[in-house]
N, CA, C and O of each residue as an XYZ file, in Angstrom:
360
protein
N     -42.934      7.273      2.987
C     -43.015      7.468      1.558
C     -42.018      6.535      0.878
O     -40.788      6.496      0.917
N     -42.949      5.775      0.228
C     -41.724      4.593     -0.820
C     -41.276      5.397     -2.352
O     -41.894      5.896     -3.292
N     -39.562      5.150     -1.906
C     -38.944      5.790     -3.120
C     -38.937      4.981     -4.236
O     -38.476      3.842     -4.157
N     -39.416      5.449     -5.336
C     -39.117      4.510     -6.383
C     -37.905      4.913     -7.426
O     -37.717      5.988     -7.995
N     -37.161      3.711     -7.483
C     -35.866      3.618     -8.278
C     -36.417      3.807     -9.887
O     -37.306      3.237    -10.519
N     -35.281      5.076    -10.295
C     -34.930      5.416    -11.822
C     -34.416      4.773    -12.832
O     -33.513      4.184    -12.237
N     -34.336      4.495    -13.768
C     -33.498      4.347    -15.040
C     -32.964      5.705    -15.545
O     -33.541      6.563    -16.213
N     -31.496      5.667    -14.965
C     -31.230      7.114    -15.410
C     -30.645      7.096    -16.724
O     -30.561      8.222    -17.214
N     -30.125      5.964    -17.592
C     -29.860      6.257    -19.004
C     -31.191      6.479    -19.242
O     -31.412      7.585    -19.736
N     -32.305      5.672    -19.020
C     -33.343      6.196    -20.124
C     -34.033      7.062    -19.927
O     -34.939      7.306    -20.723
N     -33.809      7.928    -18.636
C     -34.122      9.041    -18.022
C     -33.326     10.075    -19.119
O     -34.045     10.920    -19.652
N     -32.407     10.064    -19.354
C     -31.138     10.726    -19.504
C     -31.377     10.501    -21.130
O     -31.492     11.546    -21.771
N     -31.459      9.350    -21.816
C     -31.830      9.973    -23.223
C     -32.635     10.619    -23.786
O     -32.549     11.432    -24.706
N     -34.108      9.932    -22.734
C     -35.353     11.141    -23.233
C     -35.489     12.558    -23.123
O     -36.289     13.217    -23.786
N     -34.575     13.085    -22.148
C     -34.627     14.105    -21.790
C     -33.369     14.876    -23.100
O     -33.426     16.081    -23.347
N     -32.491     14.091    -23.688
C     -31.220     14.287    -24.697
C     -30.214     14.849    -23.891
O     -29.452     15.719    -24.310
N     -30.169     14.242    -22.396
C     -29.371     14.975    -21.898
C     -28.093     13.499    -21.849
O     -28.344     12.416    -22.378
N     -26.618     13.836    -21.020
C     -25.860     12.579    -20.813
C     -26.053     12.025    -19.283
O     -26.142     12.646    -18.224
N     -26.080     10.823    -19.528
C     -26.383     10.120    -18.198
C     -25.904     10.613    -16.799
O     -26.643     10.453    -15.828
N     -24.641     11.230    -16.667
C     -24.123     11.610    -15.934
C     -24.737     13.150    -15.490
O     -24.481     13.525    -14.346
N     -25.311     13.788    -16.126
C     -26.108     15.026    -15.584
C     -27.779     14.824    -14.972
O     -28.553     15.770    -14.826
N     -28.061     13.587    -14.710
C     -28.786     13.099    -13.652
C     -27.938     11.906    -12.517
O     -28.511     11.106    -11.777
N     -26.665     12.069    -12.648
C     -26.133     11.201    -11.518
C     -25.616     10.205    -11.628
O     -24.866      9.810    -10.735
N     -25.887      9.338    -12.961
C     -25.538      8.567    -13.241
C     -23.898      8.589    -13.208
O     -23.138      9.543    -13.372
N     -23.589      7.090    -12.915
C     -21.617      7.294    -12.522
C     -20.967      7.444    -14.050
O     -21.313      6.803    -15.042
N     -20.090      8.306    -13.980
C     -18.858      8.812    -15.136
C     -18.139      7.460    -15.032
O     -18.667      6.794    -14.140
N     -17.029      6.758    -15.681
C     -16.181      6.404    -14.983
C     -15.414      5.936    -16.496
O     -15.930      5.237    -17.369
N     -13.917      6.600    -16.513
C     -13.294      6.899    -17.543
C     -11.883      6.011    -16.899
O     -11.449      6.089    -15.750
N     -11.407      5.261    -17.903
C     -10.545      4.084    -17.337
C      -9.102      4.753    -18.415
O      -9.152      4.676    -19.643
N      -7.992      5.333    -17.716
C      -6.782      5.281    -18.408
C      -6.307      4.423    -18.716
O      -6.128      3.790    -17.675
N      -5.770      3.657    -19.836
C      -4.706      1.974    -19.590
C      -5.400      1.150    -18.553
O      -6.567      1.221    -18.168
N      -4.605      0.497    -18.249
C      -4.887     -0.491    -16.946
C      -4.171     -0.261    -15.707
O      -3.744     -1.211    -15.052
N      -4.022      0.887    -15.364
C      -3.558      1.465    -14.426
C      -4.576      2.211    -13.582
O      -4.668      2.045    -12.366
N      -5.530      3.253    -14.466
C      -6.420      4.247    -13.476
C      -7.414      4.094    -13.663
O      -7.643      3.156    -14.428
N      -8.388      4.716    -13.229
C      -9.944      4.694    -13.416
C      -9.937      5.818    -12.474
O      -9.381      5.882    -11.377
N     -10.772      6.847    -13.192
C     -11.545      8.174    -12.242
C     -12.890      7.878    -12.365
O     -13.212      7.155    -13.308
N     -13.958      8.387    -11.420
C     -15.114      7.740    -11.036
C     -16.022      9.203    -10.734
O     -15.486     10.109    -10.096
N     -16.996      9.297    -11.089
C     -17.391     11.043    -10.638
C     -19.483     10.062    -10.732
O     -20.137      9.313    -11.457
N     -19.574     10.684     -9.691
C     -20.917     10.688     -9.302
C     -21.113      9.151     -8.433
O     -21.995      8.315     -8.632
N     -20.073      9.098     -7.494
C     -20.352      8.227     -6.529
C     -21.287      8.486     -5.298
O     -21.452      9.627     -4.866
N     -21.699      7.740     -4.926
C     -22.521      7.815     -3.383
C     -21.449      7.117     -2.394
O     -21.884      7.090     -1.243
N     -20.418      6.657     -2.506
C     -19.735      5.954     -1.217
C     -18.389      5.136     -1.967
O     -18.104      4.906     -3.142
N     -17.729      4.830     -0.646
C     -17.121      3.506     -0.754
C     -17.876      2.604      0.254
O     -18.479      2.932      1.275
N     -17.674      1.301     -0.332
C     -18.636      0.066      0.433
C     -17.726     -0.574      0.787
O     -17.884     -0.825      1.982
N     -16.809     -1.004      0.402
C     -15.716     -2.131      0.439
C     -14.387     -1.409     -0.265
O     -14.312     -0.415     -0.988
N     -13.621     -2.098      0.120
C     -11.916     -1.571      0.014
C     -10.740     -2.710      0.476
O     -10.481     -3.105      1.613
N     -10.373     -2.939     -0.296
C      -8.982     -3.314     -0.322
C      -7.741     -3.253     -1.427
O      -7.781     -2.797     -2.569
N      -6.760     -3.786     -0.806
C      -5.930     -3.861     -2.496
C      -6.236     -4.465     -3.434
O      -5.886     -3.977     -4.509
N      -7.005     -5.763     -3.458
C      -7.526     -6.161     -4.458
C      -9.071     -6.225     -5.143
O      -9.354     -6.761     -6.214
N     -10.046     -5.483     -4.161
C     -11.286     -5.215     -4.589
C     -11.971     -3.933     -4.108
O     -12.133     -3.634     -2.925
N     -12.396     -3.133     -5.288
C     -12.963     -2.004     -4.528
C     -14.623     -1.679     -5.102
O     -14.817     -1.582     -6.314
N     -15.682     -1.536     -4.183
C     -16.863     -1.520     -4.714
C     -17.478     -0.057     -3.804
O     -17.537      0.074     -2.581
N     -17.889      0.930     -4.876
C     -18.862      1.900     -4.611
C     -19.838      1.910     -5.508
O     -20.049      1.513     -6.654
N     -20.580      2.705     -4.315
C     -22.396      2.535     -4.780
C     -22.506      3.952     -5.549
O     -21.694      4.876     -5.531
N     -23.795      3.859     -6.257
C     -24.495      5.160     -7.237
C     -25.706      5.046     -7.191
O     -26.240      4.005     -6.809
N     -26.156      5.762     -7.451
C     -27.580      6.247     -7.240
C     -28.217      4.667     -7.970
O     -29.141      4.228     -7.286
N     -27.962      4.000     -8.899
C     -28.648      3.571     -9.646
C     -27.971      2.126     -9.725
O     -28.127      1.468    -10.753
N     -26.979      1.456     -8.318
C     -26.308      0.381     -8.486
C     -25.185      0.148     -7.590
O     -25.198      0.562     -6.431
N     -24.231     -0.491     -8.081
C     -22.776     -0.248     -7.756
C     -21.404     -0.466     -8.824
O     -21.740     -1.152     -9.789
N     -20.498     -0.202     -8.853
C     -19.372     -0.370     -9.399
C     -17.994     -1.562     -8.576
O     -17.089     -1.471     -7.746
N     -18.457     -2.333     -9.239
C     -16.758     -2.646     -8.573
C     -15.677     -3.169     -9.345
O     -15.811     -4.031    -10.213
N     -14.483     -2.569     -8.975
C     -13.228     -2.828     -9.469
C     -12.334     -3.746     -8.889
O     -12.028     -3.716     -7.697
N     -11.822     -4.728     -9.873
C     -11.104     -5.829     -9.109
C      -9.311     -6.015    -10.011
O      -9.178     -6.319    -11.196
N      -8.295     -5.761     -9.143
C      -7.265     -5.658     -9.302
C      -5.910     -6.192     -8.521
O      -5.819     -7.406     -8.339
N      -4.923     -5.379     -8.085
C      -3.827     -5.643     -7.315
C      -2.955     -4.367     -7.314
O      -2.506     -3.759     -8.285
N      -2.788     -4.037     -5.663
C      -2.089     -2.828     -5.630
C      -3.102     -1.560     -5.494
O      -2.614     -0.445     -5.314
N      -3.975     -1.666     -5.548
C      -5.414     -1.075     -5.945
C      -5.047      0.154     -4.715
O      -4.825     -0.314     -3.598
N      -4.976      1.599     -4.847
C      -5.404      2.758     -3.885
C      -6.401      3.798     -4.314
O      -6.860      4.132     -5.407
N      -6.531      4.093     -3.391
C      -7.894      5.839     -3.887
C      -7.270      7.236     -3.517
O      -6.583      7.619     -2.570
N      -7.688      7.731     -4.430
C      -7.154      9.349     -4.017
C      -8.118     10.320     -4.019
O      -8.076     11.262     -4.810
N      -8.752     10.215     -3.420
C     -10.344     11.098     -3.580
C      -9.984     12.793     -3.706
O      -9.243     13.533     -3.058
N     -10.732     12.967     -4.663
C     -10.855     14.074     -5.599
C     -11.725     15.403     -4.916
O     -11.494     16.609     -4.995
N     -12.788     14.676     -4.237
C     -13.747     15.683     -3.943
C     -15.035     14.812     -3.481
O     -15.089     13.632     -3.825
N     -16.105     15.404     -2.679
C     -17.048     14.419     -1.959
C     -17.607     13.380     -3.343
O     -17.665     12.172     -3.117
N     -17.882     13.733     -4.309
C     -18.377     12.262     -5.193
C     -17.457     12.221     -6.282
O     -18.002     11.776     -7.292
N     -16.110     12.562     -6.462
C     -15.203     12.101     -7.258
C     -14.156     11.297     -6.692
O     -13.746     11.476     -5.545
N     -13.722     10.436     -7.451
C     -12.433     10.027     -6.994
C     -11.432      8.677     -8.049
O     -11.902      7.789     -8.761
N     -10.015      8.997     -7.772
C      -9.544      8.058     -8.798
C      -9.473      6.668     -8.063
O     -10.008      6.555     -6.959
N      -8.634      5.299     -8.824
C      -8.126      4.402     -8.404
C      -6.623      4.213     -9.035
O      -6.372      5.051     -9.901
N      -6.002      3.652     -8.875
C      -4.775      3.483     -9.208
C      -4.498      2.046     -8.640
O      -5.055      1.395     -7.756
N      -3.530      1.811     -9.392
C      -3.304      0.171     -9.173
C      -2.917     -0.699    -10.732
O      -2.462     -0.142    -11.730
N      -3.174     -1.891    -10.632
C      -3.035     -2.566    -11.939
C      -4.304     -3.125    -11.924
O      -4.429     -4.046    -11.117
N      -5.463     -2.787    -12.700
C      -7.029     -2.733    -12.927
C      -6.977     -3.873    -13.642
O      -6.338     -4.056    -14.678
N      -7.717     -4.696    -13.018
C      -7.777     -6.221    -13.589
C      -9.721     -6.368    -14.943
O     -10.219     -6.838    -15.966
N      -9.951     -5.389    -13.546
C     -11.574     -6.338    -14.481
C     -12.526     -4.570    -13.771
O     -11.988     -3.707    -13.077
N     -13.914     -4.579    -14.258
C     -14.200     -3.900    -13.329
C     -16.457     -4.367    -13.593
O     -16.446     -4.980    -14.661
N     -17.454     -4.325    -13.279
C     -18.453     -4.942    -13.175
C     -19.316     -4.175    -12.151
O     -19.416     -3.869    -10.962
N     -20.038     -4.025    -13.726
C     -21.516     -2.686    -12.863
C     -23.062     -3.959    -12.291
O     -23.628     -4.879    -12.881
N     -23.195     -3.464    -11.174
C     -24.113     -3.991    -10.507
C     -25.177     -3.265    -10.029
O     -25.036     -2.307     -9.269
N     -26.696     -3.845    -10.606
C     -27.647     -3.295    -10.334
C     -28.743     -3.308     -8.669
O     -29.759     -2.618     -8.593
């Protein structure tokens, strides 16, 4: 059975609901220090200076220095570090 991939914003407006209550990734950036991340599927890659996890609908990655994770819970988790840039990928 071939899965076919969503548009969950436009899933998510028609319905008037927020993107994130179909899965879509949260991801709320303090300063340039943190970023918390809620509705991940993984980490893919990791280091101090690049970190990329996947979502239902892409990936996220964050590119910095000093960069750690403190995972929150199976699909939450923060970063910490000095957050340089960060770039959603479909």
């Amino acid at each position: 059975m071939r899965r076919k991939k969503i548009d969950l914003d436009a899933a998510a407006e028609k319905l008037e609901l927020p993107g994130e209550a179909l899965g879509a990734l949260l991801v709320t950036a303090i300063g340039k220090s943190r970023v918390l991340v809620e509705n991940h599927k993984g980490i893919e890659q990791y280091s101090e200076e690049y970190i990329r996890l996947s979502s239902q609908s892409g990936a996220l990655s964050v590119y910095g220095s000093r960069l750690r994770i403190h995972i929150l819970g199976k699909s939450r988790l923060a970063l910490e570090g000095r957050i340089r840039s960060m770039e959603w990928e479909e």
